[in-house]
C-alpha positions in Angstrom: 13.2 -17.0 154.7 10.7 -14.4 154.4 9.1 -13.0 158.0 5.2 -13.7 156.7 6.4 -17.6 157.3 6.5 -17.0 161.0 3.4 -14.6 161.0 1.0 -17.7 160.0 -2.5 -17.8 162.1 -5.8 -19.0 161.9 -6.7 -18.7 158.4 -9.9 -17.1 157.8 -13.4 -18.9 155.8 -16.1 -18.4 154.2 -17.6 -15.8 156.7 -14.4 -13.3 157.0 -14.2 -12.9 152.8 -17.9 -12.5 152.9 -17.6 -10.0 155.9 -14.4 -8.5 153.7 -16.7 -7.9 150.8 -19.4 -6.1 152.5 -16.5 -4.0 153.7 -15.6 -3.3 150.0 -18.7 -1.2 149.0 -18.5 1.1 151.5 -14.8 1.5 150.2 -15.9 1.8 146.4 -18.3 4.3 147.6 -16.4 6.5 149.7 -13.4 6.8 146.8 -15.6 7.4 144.3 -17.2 10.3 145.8 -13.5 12.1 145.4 -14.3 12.0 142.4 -18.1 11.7 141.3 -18.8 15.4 141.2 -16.6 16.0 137.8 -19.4 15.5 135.5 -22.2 16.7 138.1 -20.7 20.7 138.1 -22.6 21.9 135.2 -25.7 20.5 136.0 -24.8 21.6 139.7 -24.4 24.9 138.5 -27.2 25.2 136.1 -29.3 24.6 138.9 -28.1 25.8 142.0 -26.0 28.9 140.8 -23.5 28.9 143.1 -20.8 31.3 143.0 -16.8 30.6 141.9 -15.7 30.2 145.7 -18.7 28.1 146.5 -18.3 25.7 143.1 -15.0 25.0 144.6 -16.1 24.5 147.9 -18.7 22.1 146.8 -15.4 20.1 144.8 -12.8 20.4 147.9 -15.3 20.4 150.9 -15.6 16.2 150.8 -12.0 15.5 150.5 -11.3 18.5 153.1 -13.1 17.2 155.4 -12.1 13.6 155.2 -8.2 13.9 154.8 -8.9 16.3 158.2 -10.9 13.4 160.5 -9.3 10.4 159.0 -6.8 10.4 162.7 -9.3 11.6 164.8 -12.1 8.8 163.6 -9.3 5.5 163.1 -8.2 6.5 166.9 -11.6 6.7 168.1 -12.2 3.2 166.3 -9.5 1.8 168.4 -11.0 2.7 171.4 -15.2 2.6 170.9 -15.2 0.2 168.4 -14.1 -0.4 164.8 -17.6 -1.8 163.9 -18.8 1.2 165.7 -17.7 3.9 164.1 -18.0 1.9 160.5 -22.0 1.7 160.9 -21.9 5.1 162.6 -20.2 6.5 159.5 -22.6 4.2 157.3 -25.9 5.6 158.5 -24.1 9.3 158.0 -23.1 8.6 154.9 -26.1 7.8 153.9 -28.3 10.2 155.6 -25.4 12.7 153.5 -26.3 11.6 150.3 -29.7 12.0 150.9 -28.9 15.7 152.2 -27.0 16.3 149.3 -29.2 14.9 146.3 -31.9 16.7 147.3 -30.0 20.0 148.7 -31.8 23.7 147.2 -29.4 25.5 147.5 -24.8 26.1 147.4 -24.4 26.2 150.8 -26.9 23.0 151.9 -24.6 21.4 149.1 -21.7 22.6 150.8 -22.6 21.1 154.1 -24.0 17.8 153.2 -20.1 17.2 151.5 -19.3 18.2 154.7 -20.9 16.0 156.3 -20.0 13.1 153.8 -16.5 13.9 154.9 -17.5 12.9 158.4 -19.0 9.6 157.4 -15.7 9.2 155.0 -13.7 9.8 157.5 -15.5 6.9 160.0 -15.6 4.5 156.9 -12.0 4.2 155.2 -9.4 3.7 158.5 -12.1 1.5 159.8 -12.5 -1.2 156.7 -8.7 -1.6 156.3 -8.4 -1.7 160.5 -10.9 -4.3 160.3 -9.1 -6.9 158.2 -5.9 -6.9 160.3 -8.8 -7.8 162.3 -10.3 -10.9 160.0 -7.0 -11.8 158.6 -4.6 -13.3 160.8 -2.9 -15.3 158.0 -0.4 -13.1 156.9 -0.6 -14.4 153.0 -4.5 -14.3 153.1 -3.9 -10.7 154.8 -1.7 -9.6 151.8 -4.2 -10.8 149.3 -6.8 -8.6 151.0 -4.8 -5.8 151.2 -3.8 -6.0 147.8 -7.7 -5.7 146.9 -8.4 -3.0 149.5 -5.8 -1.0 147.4 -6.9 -1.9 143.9 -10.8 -1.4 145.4 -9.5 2.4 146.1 -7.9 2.9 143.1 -11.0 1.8 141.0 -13.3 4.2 143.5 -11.2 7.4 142.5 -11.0 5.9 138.4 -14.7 4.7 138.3 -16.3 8.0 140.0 -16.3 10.4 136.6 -17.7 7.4 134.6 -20.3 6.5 137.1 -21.5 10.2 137.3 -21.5 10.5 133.4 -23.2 7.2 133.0 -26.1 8.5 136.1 -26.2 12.1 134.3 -27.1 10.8 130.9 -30.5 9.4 132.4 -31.4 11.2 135.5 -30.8 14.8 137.3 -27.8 15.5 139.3 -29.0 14.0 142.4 -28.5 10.7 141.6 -24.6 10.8 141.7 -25.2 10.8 145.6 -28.4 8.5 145.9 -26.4 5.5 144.4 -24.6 5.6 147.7 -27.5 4.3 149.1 -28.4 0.8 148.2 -24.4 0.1 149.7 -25.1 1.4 153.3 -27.9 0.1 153.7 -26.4 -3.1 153.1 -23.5 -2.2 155.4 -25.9 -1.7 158.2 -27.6 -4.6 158.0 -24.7 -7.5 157.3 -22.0 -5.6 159.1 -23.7 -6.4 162.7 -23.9 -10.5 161.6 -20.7 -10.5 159.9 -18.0 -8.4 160.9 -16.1 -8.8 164.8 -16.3 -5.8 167.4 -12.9 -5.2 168.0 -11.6 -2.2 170.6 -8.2 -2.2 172.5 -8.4 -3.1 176.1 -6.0 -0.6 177.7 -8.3 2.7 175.6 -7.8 5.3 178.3 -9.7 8.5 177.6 -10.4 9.9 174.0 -8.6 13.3 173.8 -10.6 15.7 172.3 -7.4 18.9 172.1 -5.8 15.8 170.1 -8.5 15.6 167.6 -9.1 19.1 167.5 -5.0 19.5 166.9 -4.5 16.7 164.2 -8.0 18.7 162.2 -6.3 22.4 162.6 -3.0 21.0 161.4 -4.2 18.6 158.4 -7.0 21.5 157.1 -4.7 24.1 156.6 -2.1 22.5 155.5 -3.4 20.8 152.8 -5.9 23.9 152.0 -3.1 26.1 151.1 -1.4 23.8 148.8 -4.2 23.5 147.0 -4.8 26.5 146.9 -1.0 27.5 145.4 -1.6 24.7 143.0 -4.6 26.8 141.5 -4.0 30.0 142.0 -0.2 30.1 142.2 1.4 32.3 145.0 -0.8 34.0 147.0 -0.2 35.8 150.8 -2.4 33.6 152.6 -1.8 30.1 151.3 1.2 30.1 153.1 0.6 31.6 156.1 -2.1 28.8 156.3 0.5 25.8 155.9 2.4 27.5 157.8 0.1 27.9 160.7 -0.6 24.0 160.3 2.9 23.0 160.3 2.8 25.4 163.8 -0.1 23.3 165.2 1.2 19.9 163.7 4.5 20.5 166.1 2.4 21.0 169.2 0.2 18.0 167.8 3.6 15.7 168.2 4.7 17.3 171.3 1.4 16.5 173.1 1.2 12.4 171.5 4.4 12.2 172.8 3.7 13.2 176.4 0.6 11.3 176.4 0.3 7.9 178.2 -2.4 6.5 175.4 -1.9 9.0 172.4 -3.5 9.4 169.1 -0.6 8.7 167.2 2.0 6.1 168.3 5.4 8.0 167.7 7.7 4.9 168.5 5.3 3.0 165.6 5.8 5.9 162.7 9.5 5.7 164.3 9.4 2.1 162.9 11.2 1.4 159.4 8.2 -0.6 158.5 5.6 1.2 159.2 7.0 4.8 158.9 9.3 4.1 155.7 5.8 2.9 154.2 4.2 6.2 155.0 6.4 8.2 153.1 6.6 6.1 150.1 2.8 5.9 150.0 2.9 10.1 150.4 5.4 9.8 147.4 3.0 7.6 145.0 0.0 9.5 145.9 1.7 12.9 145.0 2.7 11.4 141.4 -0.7 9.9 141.1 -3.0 12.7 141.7 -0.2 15.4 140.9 -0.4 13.7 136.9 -3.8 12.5 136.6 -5.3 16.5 136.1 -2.5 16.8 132.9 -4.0 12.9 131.1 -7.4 14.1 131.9 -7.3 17.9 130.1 -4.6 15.8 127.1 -7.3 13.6 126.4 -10.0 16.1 126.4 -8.3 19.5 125.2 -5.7 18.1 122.9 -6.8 14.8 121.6 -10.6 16.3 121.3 -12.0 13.5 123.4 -15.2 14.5 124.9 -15.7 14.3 129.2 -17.3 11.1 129.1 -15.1 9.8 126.9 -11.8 10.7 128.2 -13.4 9.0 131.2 -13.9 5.7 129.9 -10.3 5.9 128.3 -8.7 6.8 131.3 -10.0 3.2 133.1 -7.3 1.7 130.7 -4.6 1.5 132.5 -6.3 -0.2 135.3 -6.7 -3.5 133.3 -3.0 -3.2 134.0 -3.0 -2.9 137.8 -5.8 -5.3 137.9 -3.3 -8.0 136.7 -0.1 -6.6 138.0 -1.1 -5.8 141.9 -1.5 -9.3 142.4 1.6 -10.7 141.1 3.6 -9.0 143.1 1.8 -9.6 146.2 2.9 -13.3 145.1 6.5 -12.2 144.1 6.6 -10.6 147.5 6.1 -13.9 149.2 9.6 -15.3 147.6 11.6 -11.9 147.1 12.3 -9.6 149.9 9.0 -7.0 149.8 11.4 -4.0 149.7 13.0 -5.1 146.4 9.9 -6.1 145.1 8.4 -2.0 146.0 11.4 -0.6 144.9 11.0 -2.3 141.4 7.3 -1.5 141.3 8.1 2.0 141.7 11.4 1.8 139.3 8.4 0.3 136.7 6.0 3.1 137.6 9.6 5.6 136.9 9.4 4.2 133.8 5.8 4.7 132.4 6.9 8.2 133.6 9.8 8.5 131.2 7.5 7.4 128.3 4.9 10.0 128.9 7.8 12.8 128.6 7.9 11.9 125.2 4.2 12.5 124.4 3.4 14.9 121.5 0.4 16.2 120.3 0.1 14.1 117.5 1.4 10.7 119.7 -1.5 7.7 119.4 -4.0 7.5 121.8 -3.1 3.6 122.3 0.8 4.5 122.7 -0.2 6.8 126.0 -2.7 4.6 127.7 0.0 1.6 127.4 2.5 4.4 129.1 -0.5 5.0 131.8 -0.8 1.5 131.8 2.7 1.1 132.4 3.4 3.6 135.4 -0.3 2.7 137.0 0.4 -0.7 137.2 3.9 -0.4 139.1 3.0 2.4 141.3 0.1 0.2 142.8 2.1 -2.3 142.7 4.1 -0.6 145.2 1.8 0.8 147.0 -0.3 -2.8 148.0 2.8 -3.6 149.6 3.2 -0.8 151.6 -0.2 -1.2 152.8 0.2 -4.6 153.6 3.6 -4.4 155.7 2.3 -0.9 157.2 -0.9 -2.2 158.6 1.4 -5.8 159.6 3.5 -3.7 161.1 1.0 -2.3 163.8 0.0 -3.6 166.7 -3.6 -5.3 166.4 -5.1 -2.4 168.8 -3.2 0.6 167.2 -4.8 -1.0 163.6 -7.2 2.2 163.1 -5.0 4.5 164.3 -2.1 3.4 162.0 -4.7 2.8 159.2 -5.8 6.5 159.4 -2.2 8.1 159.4 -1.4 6.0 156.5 -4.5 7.9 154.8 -3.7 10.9 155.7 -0.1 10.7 154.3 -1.8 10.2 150.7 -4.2 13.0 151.5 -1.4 14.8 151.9 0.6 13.6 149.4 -2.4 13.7 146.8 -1.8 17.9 147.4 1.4 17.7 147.4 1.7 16.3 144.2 -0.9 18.9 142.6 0.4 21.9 144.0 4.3 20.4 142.5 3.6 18.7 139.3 1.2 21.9 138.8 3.8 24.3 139.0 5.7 22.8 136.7 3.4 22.1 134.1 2.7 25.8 134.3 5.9 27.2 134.4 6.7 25.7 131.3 3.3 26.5 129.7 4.1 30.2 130.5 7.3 30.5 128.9 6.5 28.8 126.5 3.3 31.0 125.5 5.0 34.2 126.7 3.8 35.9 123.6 0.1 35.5 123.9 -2.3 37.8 125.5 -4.3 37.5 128.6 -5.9 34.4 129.6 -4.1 32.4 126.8 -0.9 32.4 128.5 -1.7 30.8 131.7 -3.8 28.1 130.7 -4.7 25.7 128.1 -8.8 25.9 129.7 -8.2 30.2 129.2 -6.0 29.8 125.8 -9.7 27.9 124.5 -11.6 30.9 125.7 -10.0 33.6 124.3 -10.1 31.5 121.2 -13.6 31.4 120.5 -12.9 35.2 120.3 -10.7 35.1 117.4 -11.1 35.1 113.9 -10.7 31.8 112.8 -7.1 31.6 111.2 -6.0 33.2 114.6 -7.9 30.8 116.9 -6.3 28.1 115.6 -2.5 29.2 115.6 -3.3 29.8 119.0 -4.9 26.5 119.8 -2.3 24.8 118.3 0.5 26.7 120.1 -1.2 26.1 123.5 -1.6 22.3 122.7 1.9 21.9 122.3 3.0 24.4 125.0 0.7 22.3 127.3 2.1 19.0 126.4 5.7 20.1 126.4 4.9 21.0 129.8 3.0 18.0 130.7 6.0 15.9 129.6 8.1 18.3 132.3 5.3 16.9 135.0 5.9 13.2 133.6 9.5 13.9 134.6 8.9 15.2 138.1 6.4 12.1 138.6 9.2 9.6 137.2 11.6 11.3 139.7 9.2 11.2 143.0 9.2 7.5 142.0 12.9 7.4 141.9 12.4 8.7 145.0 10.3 6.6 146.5 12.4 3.4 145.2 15.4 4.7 146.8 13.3 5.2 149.9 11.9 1.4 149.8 15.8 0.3 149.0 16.7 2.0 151.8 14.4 1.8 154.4 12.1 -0.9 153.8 14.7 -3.4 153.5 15.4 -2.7 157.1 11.9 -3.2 158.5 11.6 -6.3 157.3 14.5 -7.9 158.9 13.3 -5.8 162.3 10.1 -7.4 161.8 11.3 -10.8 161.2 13.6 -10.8 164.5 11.0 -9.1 166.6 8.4 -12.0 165.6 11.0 -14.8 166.3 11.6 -13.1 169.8 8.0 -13.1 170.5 
């Protein structure tokens, strides 16, 4: 019998899915702006001028900032308040976007997605805290979590069409200022909707654990992106390696503290700790592969931005349709054989991208997209789901944020691999062109439009294909992170859930 039969409680109304949707738009919101900025650059930089360092600390400075706070803000939840901290990181967001869209100059830019971070940061643990909170049902629970995932999917998807759609009609501000309808909404329903919810024994907030968990995330995840752009430097890795340092001393304290950050003996749990790493596995093949679709489409099948952007929302027809069925599946199968297949489907689309060509049909790789998309999320629902129903009530926003963190971290993980790969093989396989032209596809365009014509296009043609051959190489380290991840949900997951049942019969 599957544990979710002796996990039933009140089952929630009318009010708690209304409360859930409000809770949704912040969500949308706060994924898309990982995102949103793709098509915004040019005009960005047309205006503002920044400099190469401070383009790319406009990009990374949001997602930084977030993936660095997400512990520090779900704990703090736990013990001020979820609701709290949600409308706190509501009116910040929005008072953010307004920063942002009308910022005059890089670095005002570069602090206002700083500061969206912070409201980020207070948003995300907090909405998926908060229905562990309105869901006591555990199938009414799974069917929310299973639309909190596909909600953050669609965010990250949706964010380069939204800002193209915005750009064709108004001036670069507006990618920020549509953030605003939604949180003012938030702030006004959230208060007559949504349940306070703090854990009774809090003890004090400690601030050398927040300050910790931001010095070891930052760097960390800094440096690998930073190898997966620039390849190896000196200081990348003294950075990780310096977060790695403070990340040990980060455990050591949690562990000696009587009310911690971070509950050890829950990540120690099969349930909820076997779902972190296979969530930091699917994130790493997601973000790792979606920069090599999104230059294919553009720089080899001659699709233009806005364009490859509306093609890319393909394959989430797919997960829009195959999330919830196995949500359902998982109600009759064990969940862990029901992951473990998701991610054996996602392995799959995988394999079929490797044989991509340059030539393939645009329809033949969105079905492949579609294919490993729609099993990977799959997957991934599920995790969320026996992760947060793994958790004690009052740790929710805690164990929400670590399980965000993980696919922050994954999310550069992936790049920094997948990346490496790609461009290993790109490199031998263009060893005899000059300069720029042999590192990237972006620099083999450049020093095209200095050739004469006949040359220009042998090269562009040998840099297509040297750029797909090595995408197909990625497609295979995806397919085998999934492999991974199956063996890991096999394994592991399997395990939790008999734990879980035993532990709820005991109770």
């Amino acid at each position: 019998m599957s544990p979710d039969a002796h996990t039933a409680g009140p089952r929630a109304g009318r009010r708690e899915w209304t409360a859930f949707g409000v809770l949704m738009l912040p969500l949308l919101l706060v994924s898309m702006d990982v995102s949103i900025l793709y098509f915004a650059i040019p005009s960005i930089s047309e205006d503002l001028r920044p400099g190469a360092t401070q383009q790319l600390w406009i990009l990374d400075m949001y997602s930084f900032v977030l993936a660095g706070l997400l512990i520090t803000m779900g704990a703090l939840g736990d013990r001020v308040g979820r609701r709290r901290v949600l409308l706190a990181g509501a009116g910040l967001f929005g008072a953010a976007s307004v920063a942002a869209a009308y910022a005059h100059s890089p670095g005002a830019l570069i602090g206002a997605r700083a500061l969206l971070g912070v409201g980020g940061a207070c948003l995300m643990p907090s909405t998926l805290a908060l229905i562990r909170n309105l869901f006591r049902d555990a199938k009414q629970r799974s069917t929310a979590v299973t639309l909190w995932t596909m909600v953050m999917a669609t965010g990250i998807s949706f964010g380069p069409v939204v800002s193209g759609a915005l750009l064709e009609h108004f001036w670069w501000g507006s990618v920020f200022l549509i953030n605003l309808p939604a949180m003012a909404l938030l702030l006004v329903l959230a208060p007559l909707l949504l349940p306070e919810f703090r854990t009774e024994a809090r003890g004090k907030f400690d601030v050398l654990s927040a300050f910790l968990s931001l010095a070891a995330l930052l760097p960390v995840i800094h440096g690998i992106k930073e190898l997966a752009k620039h390849g190896y430097e000196t200081l990348p890795p003294l950075g990780i390696t310096a977060g790695l340092a403070i990340g040990v001393l980060f455990v050591r304290r949690q562990a000696r503290l009587p009310h911690p950050m971070v509950d050890l003996a829950l990540v120690r749990r099969p349930a909820y700790g076997g779902s972190v790493l296979v969530n930091l596995l699917a994130m790493a093949a997601t973000v790792g592969f979606a920069v090599f679709i999104t230059q294919y489409l553009q720089a080899v099948l001659g699709k233009s931005p806005f364009e490859a952007a509306l093609w890319s929302l393909v394959p989430t027809v797919g997960v829009m349709l195959a999330a919830p069925t196995g949500a359902v599946l998982a109600r009759r199968v064990d969940r862990s054989y029901v992951m473990g297949g998701g991610f054996l489907v996602s392995a799959a689309g995988f394999a079929w991208l490797t044989q991509v060509r340059t030539d393939s049909a645009l329809g033949w790789v969105l079905v492949a997209c579609s294919v490993y998309a729609a099993g990977l999320v799959t997957a991934m629902t599920l995790a969320n789901e026996l992760a947060l129903g793994a958790a004690p009530p009052e740790r929710a926003g805690a164990a929400a944020a670590v399980l965000e963190s993980g696919q922050e971290l994954g999310g550069a993980l992936g790049m920094a691999i997948l990346g490496s790969i790609g461009a290993a093989v790109y490199g031998h396989d263009m060893t005899g062109a000059a300069g720029a032209g042999r590192e990237t596809l972006g620099g083999a365009t450049a020093v095209a439009g200095h050739l004469p014509a006949v040359a220009a296009e042998s090269l562009l043609v040998a840099a297509r294909e040297a750029f797909t051959h090595g995408m197909g190489y990625a497609a295979a380290g995806a397919g085998v992170l999934m492999g991974c991840a199956a063996a890991a949900s096999f394994a592991l997951l399997r395990d939790a859930r008999e734990e879980r049942a035993a532990e709820v019969l005991a109770g």
